[in-house]
Backbone of each chain as ProteinMPNN parsed JSONL, in Angstrom:
{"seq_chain_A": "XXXXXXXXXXXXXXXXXXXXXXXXXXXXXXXXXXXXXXXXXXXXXXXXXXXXXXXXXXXXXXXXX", "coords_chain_A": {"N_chain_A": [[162.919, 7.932, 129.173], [161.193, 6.038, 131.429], [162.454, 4.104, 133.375], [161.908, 3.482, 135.877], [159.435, 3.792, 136.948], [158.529, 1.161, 136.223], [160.449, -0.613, 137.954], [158.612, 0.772, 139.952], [156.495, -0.53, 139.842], [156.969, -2.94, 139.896], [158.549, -3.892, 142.026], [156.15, -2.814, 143.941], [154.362, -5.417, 143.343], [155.964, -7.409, 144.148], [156.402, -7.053, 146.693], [153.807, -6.622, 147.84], [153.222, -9.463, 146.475], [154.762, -10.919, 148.698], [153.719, -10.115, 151.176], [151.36, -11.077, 150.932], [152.063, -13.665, 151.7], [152.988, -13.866, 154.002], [150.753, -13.071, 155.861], [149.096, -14.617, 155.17], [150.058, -17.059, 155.846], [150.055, -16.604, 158.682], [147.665, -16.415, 158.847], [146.091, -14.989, 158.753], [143.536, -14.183, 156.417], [141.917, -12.139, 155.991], [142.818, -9.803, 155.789], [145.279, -10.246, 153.786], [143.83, -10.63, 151.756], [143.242, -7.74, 151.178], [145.697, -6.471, 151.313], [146.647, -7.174, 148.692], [144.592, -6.003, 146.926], [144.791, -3.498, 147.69], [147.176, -3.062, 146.729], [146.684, -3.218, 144.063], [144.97, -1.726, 143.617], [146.646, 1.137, 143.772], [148.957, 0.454, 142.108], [147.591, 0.373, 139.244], [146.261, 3.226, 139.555], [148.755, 4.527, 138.758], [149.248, 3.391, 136.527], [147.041, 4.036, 134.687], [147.48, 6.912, 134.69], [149.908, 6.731, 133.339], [148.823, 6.073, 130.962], [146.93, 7.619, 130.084], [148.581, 9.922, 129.384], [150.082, 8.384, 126.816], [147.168, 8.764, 125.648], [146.907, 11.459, 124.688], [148.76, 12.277, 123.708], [148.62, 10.676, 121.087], [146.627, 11.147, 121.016], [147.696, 14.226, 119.918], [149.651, 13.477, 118.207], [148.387, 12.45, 115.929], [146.155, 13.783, 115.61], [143.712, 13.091, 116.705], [140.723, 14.34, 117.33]], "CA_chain_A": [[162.706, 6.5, 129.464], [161.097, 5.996, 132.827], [162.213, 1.861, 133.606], [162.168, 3.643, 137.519], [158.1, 3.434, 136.741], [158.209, -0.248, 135.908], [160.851, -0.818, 138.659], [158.07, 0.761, 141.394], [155.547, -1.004, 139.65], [157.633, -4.427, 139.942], [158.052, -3.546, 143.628], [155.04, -2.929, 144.47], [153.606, -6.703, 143.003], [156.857, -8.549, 144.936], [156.158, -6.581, 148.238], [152.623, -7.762, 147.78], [153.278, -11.141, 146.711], [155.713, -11.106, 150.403], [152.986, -9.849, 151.926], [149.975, -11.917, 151.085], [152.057, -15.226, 151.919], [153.2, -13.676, 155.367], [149.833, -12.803, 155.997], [148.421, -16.235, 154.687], [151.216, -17.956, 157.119], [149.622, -15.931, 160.175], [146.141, -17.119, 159.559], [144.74, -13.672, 157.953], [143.44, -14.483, 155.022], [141.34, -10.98, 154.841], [144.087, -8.726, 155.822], [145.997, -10.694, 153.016], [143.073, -10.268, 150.576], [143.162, -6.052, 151.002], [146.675, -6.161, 150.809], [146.184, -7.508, 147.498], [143.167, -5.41, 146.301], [145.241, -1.887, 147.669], [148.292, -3.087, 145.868], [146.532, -3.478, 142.53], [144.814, -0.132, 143.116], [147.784, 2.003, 143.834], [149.038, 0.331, 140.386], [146.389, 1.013, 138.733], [146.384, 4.783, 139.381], [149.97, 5.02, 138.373], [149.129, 3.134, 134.523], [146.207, 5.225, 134.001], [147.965, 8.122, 134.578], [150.716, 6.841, 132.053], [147.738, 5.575, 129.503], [145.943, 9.307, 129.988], [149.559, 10.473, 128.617], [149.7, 7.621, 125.793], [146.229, 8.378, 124.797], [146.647, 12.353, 124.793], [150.38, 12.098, 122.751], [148.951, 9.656, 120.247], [145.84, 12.089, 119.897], [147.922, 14.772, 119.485], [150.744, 13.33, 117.175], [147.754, 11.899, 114.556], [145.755, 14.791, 115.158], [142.516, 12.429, 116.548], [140.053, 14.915, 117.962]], "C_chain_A": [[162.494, 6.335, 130.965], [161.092, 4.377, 133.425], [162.197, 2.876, 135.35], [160.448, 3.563, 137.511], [157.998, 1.874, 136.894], [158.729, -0.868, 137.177], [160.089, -0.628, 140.286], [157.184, -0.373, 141.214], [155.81, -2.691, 139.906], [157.544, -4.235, 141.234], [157.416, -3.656, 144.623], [153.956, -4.293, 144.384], [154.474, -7.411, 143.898], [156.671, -8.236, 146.788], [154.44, -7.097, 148.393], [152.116, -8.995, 148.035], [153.79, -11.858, 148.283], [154.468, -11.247, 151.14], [151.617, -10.47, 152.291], [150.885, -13.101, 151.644], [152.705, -15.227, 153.561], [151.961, -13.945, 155.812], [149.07, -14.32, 156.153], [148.893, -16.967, 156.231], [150.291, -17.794, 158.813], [148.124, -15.929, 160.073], [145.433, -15.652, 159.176], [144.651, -13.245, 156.63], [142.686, -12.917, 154.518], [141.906, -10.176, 154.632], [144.834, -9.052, 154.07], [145.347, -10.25, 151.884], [143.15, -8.538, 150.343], [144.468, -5.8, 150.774], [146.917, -6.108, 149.204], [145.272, -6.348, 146.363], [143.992, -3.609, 146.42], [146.611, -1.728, 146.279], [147.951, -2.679, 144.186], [146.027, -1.985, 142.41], [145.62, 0.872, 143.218], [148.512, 1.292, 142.149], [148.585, 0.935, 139.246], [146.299, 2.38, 138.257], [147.419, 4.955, 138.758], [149.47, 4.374, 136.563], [148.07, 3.825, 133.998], [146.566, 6.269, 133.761], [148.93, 7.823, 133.39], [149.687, 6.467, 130.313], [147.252, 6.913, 128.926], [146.811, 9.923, 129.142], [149.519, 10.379, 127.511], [148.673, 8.386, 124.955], [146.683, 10.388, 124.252], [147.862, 13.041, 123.459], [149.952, 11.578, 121.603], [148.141, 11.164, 119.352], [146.177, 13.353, 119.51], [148.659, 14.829, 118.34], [149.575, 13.133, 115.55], [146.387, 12.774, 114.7], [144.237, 13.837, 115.034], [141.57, 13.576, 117.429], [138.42, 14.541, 118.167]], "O_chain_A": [[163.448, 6.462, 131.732], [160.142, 3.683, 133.786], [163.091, 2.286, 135.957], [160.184, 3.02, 138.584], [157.291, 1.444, 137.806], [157.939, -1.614, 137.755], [160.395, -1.206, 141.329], [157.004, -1.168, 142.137], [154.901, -3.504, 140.074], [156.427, -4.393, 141.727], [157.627, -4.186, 145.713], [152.952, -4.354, 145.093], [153.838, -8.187, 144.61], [156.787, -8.991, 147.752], [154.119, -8.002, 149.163], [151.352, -9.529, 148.84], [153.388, -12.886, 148.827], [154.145, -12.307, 151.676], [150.974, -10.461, 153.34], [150.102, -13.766, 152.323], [152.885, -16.249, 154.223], [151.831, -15.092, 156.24], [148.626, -14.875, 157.158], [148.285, -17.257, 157.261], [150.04, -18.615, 159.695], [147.398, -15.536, 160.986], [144.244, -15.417, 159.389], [145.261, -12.424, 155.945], [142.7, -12.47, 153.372], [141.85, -9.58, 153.556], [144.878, -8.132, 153.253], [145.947, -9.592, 151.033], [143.099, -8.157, 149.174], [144.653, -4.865, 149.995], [147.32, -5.108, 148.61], [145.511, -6.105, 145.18], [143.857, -2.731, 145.568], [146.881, -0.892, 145.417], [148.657, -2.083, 143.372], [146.385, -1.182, 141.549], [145.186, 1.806, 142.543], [148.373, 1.972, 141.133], [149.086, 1.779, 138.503], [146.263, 2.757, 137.085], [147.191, 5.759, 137.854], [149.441, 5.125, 135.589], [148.152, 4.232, 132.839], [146.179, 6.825, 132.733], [148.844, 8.582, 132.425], [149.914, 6.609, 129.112], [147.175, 7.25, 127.744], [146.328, 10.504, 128.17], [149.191, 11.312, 126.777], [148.956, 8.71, 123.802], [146.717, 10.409, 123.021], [147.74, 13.953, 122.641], [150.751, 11.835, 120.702], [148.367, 11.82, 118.335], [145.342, 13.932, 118.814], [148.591, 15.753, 117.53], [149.862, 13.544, 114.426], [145.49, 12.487, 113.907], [143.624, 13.695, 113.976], [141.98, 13.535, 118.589], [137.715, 15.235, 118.898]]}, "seq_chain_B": "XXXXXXXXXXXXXXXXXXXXXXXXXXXXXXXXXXXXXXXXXXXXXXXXXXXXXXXXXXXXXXXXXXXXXXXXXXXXXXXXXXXXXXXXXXXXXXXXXXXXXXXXXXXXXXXXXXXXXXXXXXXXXXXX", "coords_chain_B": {"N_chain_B": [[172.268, 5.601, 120.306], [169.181, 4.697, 120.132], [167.693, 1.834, 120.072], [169.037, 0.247, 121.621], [168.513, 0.916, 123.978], [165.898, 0.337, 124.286], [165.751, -2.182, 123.821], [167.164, -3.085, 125.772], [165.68, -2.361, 127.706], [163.217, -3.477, 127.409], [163.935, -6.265, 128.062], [164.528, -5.951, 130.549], [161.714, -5.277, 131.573], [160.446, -7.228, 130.571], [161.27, -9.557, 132.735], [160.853, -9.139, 134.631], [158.073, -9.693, 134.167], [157.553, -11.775, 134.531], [158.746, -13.322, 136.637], [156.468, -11.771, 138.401], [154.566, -13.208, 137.59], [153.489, -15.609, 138.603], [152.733, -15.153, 141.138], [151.773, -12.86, 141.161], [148.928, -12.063, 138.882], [147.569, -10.015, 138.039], [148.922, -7.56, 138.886], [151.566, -8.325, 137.283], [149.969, -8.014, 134.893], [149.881, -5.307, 134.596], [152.046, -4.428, 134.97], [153.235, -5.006, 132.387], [151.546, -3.543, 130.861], [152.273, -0.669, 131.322], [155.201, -1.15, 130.655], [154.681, -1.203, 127.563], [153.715, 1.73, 126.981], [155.342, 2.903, 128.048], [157.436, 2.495, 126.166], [156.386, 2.72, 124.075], [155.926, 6.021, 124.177], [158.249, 6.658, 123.437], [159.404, 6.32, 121.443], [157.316, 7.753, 120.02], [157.834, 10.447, 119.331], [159.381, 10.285, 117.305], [157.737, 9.552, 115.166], [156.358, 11.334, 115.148], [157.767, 13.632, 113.826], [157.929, 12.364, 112.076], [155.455, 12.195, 110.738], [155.594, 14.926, 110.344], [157.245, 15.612, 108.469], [155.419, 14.413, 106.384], [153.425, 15.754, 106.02], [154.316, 18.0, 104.95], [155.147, 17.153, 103.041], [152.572, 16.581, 101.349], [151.386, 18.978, 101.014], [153.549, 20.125, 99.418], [152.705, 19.002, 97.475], [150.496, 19.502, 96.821], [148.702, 18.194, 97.58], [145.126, 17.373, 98.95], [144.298, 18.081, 102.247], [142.343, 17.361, 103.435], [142.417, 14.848, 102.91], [144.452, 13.682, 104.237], [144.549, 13.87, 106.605], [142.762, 12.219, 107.657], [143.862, 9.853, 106.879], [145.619, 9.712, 108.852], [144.45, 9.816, 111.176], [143.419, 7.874, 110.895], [145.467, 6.003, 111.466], [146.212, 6.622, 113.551], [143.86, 5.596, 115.217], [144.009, 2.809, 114.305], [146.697, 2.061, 115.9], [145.635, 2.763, 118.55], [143.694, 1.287, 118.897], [144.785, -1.55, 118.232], [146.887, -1.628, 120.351], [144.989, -1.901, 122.911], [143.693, -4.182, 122.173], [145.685, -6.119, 122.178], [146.421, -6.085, 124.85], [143.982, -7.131, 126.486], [144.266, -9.678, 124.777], [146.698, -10.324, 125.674], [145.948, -11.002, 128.507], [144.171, -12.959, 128.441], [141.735, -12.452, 127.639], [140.501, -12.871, 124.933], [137.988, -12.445, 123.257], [137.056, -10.272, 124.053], [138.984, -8.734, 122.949], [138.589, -9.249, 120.31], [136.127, -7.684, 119.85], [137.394, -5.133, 120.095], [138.816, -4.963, 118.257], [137.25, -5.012, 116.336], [135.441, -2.654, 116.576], [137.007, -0.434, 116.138], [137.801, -0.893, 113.588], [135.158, -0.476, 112.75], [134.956, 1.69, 113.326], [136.852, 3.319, 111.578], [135.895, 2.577, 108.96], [133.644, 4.527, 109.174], [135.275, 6.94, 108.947], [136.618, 6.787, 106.617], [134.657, 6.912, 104.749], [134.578, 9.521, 103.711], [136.48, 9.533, 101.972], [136.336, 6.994, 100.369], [134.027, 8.143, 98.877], [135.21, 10.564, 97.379], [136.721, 9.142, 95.685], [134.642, 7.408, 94.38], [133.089, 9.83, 93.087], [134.923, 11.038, 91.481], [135.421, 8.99, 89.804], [132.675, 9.155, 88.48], [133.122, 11.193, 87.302], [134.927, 11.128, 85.448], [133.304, 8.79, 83.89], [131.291, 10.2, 82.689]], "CA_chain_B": [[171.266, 4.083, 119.99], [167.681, 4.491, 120.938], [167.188, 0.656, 119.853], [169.824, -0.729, 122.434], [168.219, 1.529, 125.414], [164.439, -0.015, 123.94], [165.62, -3.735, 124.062], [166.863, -3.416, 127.779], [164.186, -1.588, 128.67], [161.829, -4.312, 127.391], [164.335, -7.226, 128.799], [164.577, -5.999, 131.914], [160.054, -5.784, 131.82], [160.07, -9.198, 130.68], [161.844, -10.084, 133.701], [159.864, -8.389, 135.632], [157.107, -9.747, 134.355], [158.076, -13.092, 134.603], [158.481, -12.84, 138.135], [155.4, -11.679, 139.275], [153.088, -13.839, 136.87], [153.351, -16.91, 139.033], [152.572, -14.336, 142.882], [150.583, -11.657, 141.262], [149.441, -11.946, 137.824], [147.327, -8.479, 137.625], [150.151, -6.809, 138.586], [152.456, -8.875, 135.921], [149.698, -7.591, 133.725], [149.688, -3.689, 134.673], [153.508, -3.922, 134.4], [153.108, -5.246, 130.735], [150.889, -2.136, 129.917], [153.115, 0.096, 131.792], [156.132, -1.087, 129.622], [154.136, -1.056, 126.353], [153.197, 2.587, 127.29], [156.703, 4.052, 127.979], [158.11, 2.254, 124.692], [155.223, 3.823, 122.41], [155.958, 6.773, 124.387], [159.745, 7.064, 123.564], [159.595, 6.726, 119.773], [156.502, 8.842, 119.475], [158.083, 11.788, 119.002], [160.136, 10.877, 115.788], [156.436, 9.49, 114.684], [155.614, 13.144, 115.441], [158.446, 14.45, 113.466], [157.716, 11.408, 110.471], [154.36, 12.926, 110.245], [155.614, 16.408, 109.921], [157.373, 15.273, 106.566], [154.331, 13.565, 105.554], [152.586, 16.699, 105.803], [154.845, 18.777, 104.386], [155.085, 16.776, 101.097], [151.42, 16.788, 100.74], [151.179, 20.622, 101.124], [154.083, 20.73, 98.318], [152.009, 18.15, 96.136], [149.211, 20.153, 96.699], [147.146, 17.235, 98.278], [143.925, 18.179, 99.846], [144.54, 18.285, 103.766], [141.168, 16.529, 104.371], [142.734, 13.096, 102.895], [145.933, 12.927, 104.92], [144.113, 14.11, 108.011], [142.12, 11.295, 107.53], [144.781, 8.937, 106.555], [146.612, 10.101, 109.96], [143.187, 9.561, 112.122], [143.117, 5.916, 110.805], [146.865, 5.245, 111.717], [145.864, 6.774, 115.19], [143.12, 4.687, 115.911], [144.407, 1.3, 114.561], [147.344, 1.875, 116.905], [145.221, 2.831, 119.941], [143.119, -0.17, 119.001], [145.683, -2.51, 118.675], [147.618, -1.466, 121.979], [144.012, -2.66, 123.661], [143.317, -5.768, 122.009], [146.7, -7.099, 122.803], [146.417, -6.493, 126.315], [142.914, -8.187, 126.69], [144.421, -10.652, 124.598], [147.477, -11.363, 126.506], [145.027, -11.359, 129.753], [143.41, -14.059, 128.59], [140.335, -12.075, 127.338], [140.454, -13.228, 123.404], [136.635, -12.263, 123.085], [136.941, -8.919, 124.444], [139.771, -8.097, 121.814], [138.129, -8.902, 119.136], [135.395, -6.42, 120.048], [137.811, -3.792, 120.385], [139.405, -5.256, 116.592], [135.484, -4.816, 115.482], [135.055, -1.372, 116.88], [138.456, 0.177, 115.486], [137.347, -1.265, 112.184], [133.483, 0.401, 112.309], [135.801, 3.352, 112.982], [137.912, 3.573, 110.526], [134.839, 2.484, 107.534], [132.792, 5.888, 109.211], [136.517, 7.887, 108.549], [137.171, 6.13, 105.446], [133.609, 7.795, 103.895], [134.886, 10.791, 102.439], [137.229, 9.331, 100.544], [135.394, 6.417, 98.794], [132.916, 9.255, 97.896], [135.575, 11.51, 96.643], [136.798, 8.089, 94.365], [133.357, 7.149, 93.742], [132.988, 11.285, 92.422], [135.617, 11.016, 90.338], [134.899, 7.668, 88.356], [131.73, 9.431, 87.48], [133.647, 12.294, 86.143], [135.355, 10.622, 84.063], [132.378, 8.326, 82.836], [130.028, 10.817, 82.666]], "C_chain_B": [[170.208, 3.58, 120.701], [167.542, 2.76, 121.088], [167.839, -0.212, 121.192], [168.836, -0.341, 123.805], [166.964, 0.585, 125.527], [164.79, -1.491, 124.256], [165.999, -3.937, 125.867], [166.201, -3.375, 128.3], [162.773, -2.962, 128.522], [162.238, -5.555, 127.967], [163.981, -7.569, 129.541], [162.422, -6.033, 132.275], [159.948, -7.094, 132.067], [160.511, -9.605, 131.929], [161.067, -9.98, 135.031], [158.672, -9.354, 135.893], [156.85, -11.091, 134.957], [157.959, -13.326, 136.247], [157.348, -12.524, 138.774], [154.266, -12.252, 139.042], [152.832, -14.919, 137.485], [152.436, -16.021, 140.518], [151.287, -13.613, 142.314], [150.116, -11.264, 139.52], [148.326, -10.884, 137.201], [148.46, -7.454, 137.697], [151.022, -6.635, 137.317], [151.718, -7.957, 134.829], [149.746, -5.913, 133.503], [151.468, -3.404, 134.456], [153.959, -4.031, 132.636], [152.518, -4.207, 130.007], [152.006, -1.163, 130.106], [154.324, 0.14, 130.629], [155.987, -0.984, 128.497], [154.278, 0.583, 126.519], [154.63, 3.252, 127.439], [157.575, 3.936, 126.614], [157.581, 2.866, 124.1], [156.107, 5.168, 122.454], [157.315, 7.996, 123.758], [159.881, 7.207, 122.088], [158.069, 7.406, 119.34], [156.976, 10.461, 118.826], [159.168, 11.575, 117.775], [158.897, 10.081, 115.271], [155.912, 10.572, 114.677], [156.687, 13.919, 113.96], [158.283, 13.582, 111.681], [156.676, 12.167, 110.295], [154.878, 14.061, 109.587], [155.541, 16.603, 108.09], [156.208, 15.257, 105.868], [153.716, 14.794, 105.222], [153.13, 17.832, 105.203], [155.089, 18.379, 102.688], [153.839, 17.194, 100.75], [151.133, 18.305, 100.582], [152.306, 20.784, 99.887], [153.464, 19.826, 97.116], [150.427, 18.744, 95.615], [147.819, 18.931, 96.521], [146.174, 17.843, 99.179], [144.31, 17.576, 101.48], [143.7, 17.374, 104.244], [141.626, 14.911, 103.821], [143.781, 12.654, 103.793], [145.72, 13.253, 106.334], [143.53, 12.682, 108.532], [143.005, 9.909, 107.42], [145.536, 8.785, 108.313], [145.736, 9.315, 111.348], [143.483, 7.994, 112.459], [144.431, 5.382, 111.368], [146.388, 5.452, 113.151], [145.213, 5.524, 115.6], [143.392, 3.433, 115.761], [145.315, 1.158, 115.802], [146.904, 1.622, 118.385], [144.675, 1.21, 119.855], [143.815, -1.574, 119.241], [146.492, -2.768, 120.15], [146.083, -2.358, 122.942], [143.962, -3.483, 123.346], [144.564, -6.996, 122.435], [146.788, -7.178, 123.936], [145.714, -7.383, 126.783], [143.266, -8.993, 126.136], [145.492, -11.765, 125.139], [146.752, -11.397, 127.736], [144.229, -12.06, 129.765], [141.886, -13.923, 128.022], [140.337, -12.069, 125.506], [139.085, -12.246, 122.861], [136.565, -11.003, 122.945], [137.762, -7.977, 123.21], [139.497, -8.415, 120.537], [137.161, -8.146, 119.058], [135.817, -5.377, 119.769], [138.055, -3.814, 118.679], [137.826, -4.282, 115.566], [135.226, -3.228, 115.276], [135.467, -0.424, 116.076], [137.714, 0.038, 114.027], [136.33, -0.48, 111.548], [133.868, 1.732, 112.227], [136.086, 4.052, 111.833], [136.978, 3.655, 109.214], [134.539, 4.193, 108.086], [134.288, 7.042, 108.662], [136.661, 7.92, 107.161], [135.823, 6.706, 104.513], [134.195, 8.38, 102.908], [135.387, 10.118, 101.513], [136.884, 8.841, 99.837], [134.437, 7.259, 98.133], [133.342, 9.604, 97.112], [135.757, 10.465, 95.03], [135.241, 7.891, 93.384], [132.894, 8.677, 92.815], [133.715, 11.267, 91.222], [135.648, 10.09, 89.207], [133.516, 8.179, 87.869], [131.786, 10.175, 86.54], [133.669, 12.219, 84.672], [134.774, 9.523, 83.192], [131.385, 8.785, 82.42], [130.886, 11.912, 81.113]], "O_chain_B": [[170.1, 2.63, 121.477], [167.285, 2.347, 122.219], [167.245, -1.164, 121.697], [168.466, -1.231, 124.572], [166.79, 0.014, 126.604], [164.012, -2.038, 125.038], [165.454, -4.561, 126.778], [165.871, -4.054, 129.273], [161.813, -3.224, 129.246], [161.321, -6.216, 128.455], [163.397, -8.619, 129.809], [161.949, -6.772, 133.138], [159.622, -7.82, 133.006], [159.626, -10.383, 132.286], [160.851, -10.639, 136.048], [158.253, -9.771, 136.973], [155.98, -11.341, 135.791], [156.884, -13.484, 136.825], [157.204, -13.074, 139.866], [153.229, -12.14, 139.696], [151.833, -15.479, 137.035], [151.349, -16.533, 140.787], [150.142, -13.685, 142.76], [150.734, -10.399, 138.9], [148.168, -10.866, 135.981], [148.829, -6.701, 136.795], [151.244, -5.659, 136.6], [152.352, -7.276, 134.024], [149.659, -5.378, 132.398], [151.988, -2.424, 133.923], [154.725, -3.355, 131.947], [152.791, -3.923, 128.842], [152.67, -0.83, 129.124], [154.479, 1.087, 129.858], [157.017, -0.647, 127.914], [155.359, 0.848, 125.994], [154.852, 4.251, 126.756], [158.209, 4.843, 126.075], [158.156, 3.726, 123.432], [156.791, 5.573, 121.514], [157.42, 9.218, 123.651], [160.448, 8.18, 121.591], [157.85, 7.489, 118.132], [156.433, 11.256, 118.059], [159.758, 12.549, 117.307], [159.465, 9.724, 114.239], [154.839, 10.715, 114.091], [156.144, 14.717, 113.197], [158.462, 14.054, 110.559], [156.94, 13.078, 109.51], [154.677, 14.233, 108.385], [154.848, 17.069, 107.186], [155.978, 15.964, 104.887], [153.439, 14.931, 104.03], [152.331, 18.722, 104.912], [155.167, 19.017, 101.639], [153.754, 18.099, 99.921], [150.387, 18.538, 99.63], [151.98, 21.736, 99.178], [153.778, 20.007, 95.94], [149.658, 18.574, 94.669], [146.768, 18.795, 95.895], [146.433, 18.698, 100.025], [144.611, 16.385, 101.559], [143.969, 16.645, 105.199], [141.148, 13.912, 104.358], [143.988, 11.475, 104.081], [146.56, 12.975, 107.191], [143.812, 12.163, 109.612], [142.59, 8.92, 108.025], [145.89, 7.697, 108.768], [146.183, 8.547, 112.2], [143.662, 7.283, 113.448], [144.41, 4.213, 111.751], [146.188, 4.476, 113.874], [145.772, 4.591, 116.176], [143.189, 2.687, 116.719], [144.993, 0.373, 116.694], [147.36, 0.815, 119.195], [145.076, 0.24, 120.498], [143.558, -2.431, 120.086], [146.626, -3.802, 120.803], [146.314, -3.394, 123.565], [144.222, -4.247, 124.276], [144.472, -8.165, 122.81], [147.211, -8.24, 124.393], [146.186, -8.343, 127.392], [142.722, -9.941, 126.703], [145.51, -12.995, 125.181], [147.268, -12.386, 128.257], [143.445, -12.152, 130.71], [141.054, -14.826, 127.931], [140.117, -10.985, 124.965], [139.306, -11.342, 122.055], [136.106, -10.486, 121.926], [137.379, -6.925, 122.7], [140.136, -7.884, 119.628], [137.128, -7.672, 117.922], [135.096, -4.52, 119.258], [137.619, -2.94, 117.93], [137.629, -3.446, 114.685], [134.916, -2.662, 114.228], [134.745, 0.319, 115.41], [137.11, 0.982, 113.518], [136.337, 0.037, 110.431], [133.459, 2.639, 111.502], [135.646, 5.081, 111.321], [137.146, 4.587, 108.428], [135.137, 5.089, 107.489], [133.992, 7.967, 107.906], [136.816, 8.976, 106.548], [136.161, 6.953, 103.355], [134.358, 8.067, 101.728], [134.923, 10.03, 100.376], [136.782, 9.302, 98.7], [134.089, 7.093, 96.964], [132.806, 9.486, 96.01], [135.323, 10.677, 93.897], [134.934, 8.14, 92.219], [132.297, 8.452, 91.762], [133.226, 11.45, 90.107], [135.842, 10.331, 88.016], [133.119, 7.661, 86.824], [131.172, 10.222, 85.474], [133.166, 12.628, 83.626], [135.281, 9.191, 82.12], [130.536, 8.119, 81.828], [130.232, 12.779, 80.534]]}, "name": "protein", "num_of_chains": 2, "seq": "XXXXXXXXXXXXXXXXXXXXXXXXXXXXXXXXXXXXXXXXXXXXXXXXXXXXXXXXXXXXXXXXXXXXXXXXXXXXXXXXXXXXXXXXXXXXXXXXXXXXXXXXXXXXXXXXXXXXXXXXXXXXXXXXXXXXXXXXXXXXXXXXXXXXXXXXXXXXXXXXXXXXXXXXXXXXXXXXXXXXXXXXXXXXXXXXX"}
């Protein structure tokens, strides 16, 4: 059971969310926007990698080739 | 008590998700796959070990291999299918998940061949 996955993945959206409305506050709206856009792709990589698992487990358990 | 560990585990998501759907609500949604994705993950393996059975009866019933392979395929792919359409559908993309519903489906008929043949074979047998 990996909740320490969900827990970076929570993390990483609230340090975000911090971060765009600092950002916002201080008048840099593009900085704010890439913060945004890196956040989601560092996400991203991490659920694909658990989907790639998912898909690889399912197609081995039911034997989808 | 796998079940107790599975409801925290999905609590504590919800909470999660809850939280970030108002700030960040791609995130919210990649944490919603994420937690889908470790739950599957955790009772897959006595779905691994249910199969086994399954396949071990049919081998003492002396069922043909190519129906319960087939039978197995189709459980696969509804699942995968379903896991997608609910995401696009809790993301707001309705449209998109019924595509995927559609797809799964066209699947499953091209899988599902053999067998109506083999039926369709055998009702001629026995009216012929």
């Amino acid at each position: 059971m990996s909740v320490d996955l969900i827990f970076k993945i929570a993390g990483v959206g609230i340090l975000a969310a911090v971060l765009h409305s600092l950002l916002k506050h201080a008048g840099r709206e593009e900085v704010a926007n890439l913060v945004t856009l890196a956040a989601v792709a560092i996400v991203l990589f991490w659920v694909i990698d658990l989907l790639g698992t998912l898909f690889s487990e399912v197609k081995n358990v039911f034997k989808l080739f | 008590m796998e079940i107790l560990q599975i409801v925290g585990f999905g609590l504590v998501a919800a909470v999660l998700i809850v939280i970030l759907r108002h700030q960040k609500p791609e995130v919210a949604m990649l944490v919603s796959i994420a937690a889908g994705v470790v739950i599957f993950l955790f009772v897959l393996d006595k779905v691994a070990a249910v199969v086994t059975v399954l396949k071990d009866l049919a081998t003492r019933a002396n069922i043909n291999m190519l129906y319960l392979g087939a039978i197995l395929k189709i459980v696969g792919i509804a699942y995968i299918a379903d896991f997608g359409a609910q995401i696009c559908r809790d993301s707001g993309e309705g449209a998109l998940a019924s595509k995927i519903e559609f797809a799964a489906k066209v699947l499953i008929l091209v899988l599902a061949v053999p067998i109506v043949m083999a039926v369709l074979d055998t009702l001629l047998k026995i009216l012929g």
